[in-house]
C-alpha positions as CSV (number, residue, x, y, z in Angstrom):
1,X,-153.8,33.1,161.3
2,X,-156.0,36.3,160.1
3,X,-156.0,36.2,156.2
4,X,-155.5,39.6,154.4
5,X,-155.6,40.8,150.9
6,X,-152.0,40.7,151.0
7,X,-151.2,37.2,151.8
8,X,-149.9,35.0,149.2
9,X,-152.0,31.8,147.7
10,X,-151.0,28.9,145.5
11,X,-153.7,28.4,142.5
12,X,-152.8,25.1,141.6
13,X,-149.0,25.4,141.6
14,X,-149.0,29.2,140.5
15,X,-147.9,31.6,143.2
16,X,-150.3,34.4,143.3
17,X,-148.5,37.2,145.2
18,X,-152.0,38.7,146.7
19,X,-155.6,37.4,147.4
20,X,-156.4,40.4,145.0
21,X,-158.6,39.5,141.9
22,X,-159.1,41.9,138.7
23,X,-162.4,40.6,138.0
24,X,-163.4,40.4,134.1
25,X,-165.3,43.3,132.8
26,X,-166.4,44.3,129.3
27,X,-165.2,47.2,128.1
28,X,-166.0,47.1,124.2
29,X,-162.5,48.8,123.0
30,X,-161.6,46.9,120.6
31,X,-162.3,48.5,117.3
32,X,-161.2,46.6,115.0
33,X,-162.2,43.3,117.3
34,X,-158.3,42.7,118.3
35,X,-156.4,44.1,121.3
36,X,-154.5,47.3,120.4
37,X,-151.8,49.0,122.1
38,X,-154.2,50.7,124.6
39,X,-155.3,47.3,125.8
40,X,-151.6,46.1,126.8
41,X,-151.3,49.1,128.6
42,X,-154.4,49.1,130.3
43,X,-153.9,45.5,131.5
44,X,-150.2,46.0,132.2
45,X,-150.6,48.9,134.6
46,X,-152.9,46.7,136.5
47,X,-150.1,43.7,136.9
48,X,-149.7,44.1,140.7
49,X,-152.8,42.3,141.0
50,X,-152.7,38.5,142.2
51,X,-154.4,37.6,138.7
52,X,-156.2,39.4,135.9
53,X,-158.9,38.1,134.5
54,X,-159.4,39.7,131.2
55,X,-162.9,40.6,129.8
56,X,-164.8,37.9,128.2
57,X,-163.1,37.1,125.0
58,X,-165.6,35.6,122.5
59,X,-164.7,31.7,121.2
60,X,-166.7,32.3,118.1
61,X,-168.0,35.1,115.9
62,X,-171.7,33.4,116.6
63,X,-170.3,33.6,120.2
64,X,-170.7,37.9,120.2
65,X,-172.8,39.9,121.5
66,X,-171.3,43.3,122.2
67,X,-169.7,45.3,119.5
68,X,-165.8,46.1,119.8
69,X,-165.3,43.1,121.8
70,X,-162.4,40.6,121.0
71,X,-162.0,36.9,120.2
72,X,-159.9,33.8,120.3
73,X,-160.8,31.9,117.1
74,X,-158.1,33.8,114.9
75,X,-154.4,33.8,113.8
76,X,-154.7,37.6,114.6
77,X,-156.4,37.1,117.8
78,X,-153.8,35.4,119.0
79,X,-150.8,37.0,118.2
80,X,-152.5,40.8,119.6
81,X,-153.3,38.8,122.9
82,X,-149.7,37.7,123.1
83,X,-148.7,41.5,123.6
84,X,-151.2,41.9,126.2
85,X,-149.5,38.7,128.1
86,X,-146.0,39.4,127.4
87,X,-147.1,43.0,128.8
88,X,-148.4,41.9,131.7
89,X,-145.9,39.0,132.7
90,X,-142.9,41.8,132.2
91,X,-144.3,43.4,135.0
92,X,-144.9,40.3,136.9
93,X,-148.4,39.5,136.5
94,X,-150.1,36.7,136.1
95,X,-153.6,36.7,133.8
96,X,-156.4,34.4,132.9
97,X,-158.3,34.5,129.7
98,X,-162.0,34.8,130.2
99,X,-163.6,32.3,127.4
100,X,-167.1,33.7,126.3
101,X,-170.0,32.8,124.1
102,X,-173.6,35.2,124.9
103,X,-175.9,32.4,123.2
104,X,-179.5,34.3,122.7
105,X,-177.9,37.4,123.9
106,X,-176.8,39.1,120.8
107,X,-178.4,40.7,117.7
108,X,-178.3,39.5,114.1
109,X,-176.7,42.6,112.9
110,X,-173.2,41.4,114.7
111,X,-173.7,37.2,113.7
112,X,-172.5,35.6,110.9
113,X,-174.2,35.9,107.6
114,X,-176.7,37.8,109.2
115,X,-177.7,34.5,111.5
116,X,-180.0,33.9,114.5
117,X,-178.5,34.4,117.7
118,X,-178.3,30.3,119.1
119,X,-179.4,29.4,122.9
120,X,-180.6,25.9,124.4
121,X,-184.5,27.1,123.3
122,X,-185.4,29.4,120.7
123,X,-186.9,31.9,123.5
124,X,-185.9,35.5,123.3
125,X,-185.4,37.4,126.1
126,X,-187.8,40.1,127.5
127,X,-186.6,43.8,127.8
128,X,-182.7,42.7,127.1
129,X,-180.4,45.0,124.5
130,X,-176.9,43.8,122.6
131,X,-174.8,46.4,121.5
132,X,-174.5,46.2,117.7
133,X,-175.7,47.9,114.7
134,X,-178.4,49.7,115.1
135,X,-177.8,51.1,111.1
136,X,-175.0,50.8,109.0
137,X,-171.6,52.2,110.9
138,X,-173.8,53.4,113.7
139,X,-173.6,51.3,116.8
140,X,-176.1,51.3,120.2
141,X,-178.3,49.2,122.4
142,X,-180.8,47.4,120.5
143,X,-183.0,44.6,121.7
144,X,-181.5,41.2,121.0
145,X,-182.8,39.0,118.1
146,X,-184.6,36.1,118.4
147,X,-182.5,33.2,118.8
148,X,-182.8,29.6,117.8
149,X,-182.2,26.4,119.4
150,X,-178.8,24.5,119.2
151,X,-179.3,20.6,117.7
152,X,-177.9,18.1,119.8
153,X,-175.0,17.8,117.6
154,X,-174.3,21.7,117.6
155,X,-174.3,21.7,121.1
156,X,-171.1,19.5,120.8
157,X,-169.5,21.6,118.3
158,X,-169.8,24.1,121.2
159,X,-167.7,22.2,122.6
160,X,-165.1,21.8,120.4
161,X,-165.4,25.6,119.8
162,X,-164.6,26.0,123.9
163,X,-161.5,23.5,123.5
164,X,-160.0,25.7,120.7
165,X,-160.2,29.1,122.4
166,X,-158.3,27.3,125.1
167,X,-155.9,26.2,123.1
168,X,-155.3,29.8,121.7
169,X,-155.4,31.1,124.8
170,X,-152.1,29.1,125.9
171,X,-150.3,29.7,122.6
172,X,-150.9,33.4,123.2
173,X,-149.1,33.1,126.7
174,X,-152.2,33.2,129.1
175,X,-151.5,31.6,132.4
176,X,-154.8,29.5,131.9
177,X,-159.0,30.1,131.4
178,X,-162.0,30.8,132.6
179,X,-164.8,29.6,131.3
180,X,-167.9,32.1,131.5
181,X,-171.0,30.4,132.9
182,X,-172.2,33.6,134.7
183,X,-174.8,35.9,134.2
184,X,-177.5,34.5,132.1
185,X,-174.6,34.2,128.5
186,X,-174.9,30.2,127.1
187,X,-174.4,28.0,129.9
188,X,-176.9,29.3,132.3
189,X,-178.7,29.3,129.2
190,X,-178.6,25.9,129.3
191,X,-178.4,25.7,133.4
192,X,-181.8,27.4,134.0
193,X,-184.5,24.9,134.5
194,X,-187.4,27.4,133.9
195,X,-185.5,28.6,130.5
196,X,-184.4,25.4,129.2
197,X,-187.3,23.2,128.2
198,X,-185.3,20.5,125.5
199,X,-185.7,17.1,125.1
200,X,-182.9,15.8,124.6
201,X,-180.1,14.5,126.6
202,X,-179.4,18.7,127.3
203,X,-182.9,18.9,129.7
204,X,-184.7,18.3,132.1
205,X,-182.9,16.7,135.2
206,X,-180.5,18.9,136.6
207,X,-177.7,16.1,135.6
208,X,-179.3,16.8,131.2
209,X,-179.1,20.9,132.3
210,X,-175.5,20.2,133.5
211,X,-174.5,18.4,130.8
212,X,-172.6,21.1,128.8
213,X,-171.1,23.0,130.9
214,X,-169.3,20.1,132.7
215,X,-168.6,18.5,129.4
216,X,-167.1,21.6,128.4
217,X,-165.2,22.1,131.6
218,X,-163.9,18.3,131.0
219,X,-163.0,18.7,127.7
220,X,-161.2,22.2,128.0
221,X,-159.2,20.5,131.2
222,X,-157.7,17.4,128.9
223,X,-156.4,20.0,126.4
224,X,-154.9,22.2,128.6
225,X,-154.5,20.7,132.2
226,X,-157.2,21.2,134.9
227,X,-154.6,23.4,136.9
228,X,-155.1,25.9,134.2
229,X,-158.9,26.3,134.3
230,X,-161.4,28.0,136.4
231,X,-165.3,28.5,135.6
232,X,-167.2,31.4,136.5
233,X,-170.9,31.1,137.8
234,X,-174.0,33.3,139.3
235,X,-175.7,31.0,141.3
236,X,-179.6,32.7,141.9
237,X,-178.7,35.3,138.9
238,X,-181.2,37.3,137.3
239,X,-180.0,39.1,134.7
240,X,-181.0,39.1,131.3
241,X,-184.4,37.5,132.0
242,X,-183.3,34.6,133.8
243,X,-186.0,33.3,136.4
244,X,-186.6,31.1,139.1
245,X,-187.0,27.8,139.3
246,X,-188.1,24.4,141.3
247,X,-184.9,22.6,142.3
248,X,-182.5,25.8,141.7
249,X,-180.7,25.4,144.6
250,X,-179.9,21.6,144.6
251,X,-178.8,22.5,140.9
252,X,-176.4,24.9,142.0
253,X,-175.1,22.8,144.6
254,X,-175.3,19.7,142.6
255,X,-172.5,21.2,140.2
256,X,-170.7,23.0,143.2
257,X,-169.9,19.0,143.7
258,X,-169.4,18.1,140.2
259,X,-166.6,20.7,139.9
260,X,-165.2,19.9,143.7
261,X,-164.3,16.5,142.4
262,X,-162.3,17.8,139.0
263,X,-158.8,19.3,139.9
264,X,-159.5,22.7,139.0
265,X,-157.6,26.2,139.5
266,X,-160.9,27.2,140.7
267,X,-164.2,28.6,141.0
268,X,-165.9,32.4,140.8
269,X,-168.8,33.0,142.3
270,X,-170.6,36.3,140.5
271,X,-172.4,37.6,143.9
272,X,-174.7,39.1,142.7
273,X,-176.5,40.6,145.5
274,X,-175.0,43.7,144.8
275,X,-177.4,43.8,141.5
276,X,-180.5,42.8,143.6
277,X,-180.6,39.0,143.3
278,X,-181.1,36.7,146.4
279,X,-178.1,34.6,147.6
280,X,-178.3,33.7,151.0
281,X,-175.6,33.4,152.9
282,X,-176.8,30.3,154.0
283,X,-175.9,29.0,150.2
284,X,-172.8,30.0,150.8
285,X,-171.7,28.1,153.3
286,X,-173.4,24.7,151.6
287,X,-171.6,25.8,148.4
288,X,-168.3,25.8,150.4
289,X,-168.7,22.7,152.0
290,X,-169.9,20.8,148.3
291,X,-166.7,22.8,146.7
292,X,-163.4,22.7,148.7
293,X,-161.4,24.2,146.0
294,X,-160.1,27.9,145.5
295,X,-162.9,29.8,145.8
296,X,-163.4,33.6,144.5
297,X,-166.3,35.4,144.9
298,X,-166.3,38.9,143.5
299,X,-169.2,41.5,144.3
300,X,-169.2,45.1,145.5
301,X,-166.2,44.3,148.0
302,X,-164.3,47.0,149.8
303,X,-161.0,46.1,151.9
304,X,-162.6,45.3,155.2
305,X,-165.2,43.2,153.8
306,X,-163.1,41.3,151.7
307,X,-160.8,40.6,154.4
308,X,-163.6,39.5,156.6
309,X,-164.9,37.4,153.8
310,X,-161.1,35.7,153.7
311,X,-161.1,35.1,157.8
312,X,-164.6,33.3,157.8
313,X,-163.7,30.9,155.0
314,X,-166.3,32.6,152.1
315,X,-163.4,32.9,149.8
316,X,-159.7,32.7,148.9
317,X,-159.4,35.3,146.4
318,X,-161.2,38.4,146.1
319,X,-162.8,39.6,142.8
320,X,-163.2,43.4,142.4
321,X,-164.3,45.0,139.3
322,X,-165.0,48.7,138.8
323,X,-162.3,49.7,141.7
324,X,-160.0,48.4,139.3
325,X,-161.0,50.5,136.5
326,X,-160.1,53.8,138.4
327,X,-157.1,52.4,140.6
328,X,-154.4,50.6,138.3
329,X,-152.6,50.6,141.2
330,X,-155.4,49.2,143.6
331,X,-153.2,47.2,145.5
332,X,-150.8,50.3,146.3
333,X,-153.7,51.9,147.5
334,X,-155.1,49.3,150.1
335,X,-151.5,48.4,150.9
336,X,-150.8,52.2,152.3
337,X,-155.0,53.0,153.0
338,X,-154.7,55.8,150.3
339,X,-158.0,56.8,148.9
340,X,-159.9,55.6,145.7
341,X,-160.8,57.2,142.8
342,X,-163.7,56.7,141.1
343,X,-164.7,55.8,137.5
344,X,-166.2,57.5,134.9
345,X,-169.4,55.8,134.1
346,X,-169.2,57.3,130.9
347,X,-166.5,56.0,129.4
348,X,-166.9,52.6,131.2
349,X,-167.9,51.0,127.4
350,X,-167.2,51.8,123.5
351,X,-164.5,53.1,121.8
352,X,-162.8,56.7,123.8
353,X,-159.4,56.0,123.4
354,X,-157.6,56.0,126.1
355,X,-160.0,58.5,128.1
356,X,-161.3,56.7,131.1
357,X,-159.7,53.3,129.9
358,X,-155.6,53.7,130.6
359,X,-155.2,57.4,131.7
360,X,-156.4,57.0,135.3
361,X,-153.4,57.9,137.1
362,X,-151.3,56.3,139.7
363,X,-151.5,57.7,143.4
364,X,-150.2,60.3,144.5
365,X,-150.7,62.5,141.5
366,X,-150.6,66.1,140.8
367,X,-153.9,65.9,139.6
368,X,-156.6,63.1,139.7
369,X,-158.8,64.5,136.9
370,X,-161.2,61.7,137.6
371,X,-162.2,62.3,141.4
């Protein structure tokens, strides 16, 4: 049968109504670090989506990197998110917390007590900004600090500090987690055989670099129920000054199979061949065949793409980000071929209020002030 966006899909006994994916994007609105009125309506006007994933909500303060982003290690924390999901399930929707620690990725001015930034080696990278403080009260891209290596013990406090967030994340009404192991933050960190040079039982074979985020993945399934977690990866990624290495590949597809035999809602591939990196499709298809889970892959998509990604077995669920920025009501849209609007790059990050964050209108409208 030819598989559409519109076709229903059970993610490990929840009934997604759509193969459509909000993907998780930062958008650094949060002043005060905790969701606000403004985030429950932007998330809840995007509730016809299969499942929201939210933007990646930091397990730790040592776990920031971007000002104005939120947490999950807080009483507060939890009861603001529990307005964003009682928003979003009024209407329907069903939504995902995105669990997220940068490691070296962040800048001492946003740390606590003024701390190093913590990664598997105390490497900084080259040419990367965080968005903190660059003076007092004044915030802006400045380059990351350098970090310091995580003990073996820390690295199990991680952890623990993975399992909590989790466990927040259900109190506040979240349908389950994803863990973040995309785009160069802790885990690849950790993942990267030319990056992570430790000698302990956290390097070196690809079964030491894969240590933590399958232990993590493990633990955070026994507290909440494997159904309820999915992990987000960017196999061949090169942001952030993440770079090749000798046995990247079999790495990739060595935890492809790790996470195929763990009863997971499922896994989302970052392709990120839209941002220049090289992911053959090729890898693909040996990625599939390692993992025969629920598989989304999210990456410059438009309808007829996605859908032809769908009908050759690349995917079940489709991740799209900025489309969802402009279109609340992107499903609408595709469902009766009405055009897109198009976000304001401007206001894609920091505080604006609602401007370019909740007041892109529905279609038709009078007046699409963003086109």
């Amino acid at each position: 049968m030819t598989q559409t966006l519109f076709h229903t899909h059970d993610l490990a006994g929840l009934e997604l109504p759509n193969r459509l994916v909000m993907a998780p994007m930062t958008r650094s609105r949060c002043a005060n670090g905790v969701p606000d009125l403004l985030t429950e309506r932007y998330y809840s006007q995007r509730a016809s989506a299969g499942l929201i994933i939210t933007e990646g909500i930091n397990i730790s303060q040592q776990g920031t990197g971007y000002l104005f982003t939120s947490g999950l290690y807080t009483d507060d924390h939890v009861e603001a998110w529990k307005r964003v999901t009682d928003a979003v399930h009024a209407k329907g929707g069903r939504i995902f917390a995105q669990l997220w620690h940068v490691g070296r990725l962040s800048h001492v001015s946003i740390q606590p007590d003024g701390a190093a930034p913590v990664s598997s080696v105390d490497r900084q990278p080259n040419n990367v900004n965080a968005y903190a403080w660059v003076s007092a009260g004044v915030p802006g891209n400045v380059a990351t600090s350098e970090p310091r290596a995580l003990s073996t013990d820390e690295v199990q406090g991680i952890v623990a500090q993975f399992v909590a967030a989790a466990q927040r994340a259900i109190q506040a009404g979240f349908d389950g987690v994803e863990i973040h192991g995309a785009n160069g933050y802790l885990f690849e960190q950790f993942i990267n055989g030319e990056l992570n040079t430790r000698q302990d039982c956290y390097g070196g074979s690809i079964e030491n670099r894969l240590r933590l985020v399958l232990e993590t993945v493990d633990a955070v399934s026994a507290a909440i129920g494997g159904e309820r977690v999915g992990i987000r990866i960017s196999p061949f990624g090169r942001l952030y000054d993440m770079h090749p290495y000798h046995d990247e590949k079999q790495t990739w597809l060595t935890l492809a199979a790790e996470l195929g035999q763990r009863q997971l809602a499922y896994v989302h591939l970052s392709d990120q061949r839209t941002i220049g990196a090289d992911c053959e499709t090729s890898f693909f298809i040996d990625f599939r065949k390692a993992y025969a889970g629920t598989l989304i892959v999210a990456g410059g998509f438009d309808q007829d793409s996605a859908e032809a990604a769908l009908n050759v077995g690349k995917a079940d669920l489709i991740g799209f980000g900025q489309p969802y920025i402009a279109n609340p009501d992107l499903l609408e849209r595709m469902v009766n071929g009405w055009p897109l609007a198009k976000a304001q790059r401007e206001t894609l990050y920091g505080l604006h209020g609602a401007r370019g964050y909740t007041d892109y209108p529905t279609y038709p409208a009078s007046v699409d002030t963003h086109e």
